[in-house]
C-alpha positions in Angstrom: 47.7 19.3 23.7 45.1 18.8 25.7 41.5 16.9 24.6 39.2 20.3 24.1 42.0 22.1 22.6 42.8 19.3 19.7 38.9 19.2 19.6 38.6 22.7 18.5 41.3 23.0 16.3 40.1 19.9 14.6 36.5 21.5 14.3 38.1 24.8 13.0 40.1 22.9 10.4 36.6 21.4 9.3 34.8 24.5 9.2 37.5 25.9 6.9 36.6 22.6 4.4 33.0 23.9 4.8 33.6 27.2 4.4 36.0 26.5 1.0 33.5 24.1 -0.1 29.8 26.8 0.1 31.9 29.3 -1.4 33.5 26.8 -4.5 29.2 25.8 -4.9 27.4 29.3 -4.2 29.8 32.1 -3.9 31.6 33.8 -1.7 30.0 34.5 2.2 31.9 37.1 3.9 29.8 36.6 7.1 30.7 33.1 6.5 34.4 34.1 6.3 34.1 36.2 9.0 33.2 34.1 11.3 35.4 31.4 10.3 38.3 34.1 11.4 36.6 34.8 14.5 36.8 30.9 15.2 40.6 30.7 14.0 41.3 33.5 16.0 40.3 32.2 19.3 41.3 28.5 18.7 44.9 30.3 18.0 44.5 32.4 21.4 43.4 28.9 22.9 46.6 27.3 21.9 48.7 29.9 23.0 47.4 29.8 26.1 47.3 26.3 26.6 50.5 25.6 25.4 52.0 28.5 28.4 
């Protein structure tokens, strides 16, 4: 895997923690979860294409 990809799966592992940890605090954000999908999403389509 190379450097940029591990870097953004690592940062979309941390915004999930983030994400989990506003909504435990202050309630659910579905903008928030939105965009944490949108960011899974094309970290998955990254690794799929890198891994081609």
């Amino acid at each position: 895997m190379p450097g940029s990809v591990k870097a953004m799966t690592i940062a979309t592992v941390a915004a999930l923690v983030v994400v989990t940890a506003y909504t435990a605090a202050l309630g659910g954000s579905g903008w928030l979860w939105f965009g944490w999908i949108v960011l899974a999403g094309v970290t998955a389509a990254t690794v799929a294409l890198r891994s081609r």
